[in-house]
C-alpha positions as CSV (number, residue, x, y, z in Angstrom):
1,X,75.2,-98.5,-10.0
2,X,77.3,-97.9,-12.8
3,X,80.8,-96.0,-12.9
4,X,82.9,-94.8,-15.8
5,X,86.3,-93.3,-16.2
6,X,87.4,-89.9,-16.9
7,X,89.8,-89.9,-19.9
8,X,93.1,-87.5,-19.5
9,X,91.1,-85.2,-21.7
10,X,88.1,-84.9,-19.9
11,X,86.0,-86.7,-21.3
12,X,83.0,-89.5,-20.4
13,X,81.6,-92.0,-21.8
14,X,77.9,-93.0,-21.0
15,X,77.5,-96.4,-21.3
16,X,74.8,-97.5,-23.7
17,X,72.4,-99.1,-21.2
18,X,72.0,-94.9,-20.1
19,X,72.6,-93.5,-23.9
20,X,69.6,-96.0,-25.2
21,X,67.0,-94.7,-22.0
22,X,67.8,-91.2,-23.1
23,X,67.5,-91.8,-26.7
24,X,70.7,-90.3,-27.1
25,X,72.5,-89.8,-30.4
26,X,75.8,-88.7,-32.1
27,X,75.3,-84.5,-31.9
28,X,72.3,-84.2,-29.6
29,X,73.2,-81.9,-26.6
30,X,72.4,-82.5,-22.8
31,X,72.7,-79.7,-20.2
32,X,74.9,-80.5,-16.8
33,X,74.0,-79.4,-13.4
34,X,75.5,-79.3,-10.5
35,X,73.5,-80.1,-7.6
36,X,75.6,-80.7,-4.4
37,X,78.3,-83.8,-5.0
38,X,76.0,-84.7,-7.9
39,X,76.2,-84.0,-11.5
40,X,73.0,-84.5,-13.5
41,X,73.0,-85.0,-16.6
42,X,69.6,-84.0,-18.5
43,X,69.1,-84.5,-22.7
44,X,68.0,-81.6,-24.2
45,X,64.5,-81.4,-26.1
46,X,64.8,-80.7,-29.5
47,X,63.8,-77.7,-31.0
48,X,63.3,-79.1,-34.7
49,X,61.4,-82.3,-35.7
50,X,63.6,-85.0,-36.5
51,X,63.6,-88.8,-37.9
52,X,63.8,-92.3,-35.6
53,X,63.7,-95.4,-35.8
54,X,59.8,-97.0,-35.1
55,X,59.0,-100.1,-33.8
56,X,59.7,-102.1,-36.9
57,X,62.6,-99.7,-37.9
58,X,60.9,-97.3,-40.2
59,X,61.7,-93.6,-39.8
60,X,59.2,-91.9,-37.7
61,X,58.9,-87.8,-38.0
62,X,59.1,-86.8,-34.6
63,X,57.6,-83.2,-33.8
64,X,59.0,-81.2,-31.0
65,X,57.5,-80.9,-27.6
66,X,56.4,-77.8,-25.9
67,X,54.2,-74.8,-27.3
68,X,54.7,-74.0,-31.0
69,X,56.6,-71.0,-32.5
């Protein structure tokens, strides 16, 4: 188990080790829920299709999950 601190400003910081299993970035959004004494944290799917990194590094068009527009 992992802990973090809250700053005086309320904020968190989520180690990498979490960030890097989310494939969270700089700007993507996550939704909190409160569930009890726990607080889940959940990423957000994109709406858009964006660029990552592939295996060897190249940028990969992603397309967005769920039913299309």
């Amino acid at each position: 188990m992992h802990s973090a601190t809250i700053s005086t400003k309320g904020q968190l910081v989520i180690p990498t080790r979490f960030r890097k299993a989310l494939h969270l970035q700089a700007g993507d959004k996550v939704s909190l829920t409160l569930e009890g004494d726990k607080l889940l944290l959940q990423r957000e799917q994109p709406r858009h299709a964006r660029l990552i990194r592939g295996k060897f590094g190249r940028p990969v068009l992603v397309a967005p999950q769920g039913p299309r527009p």
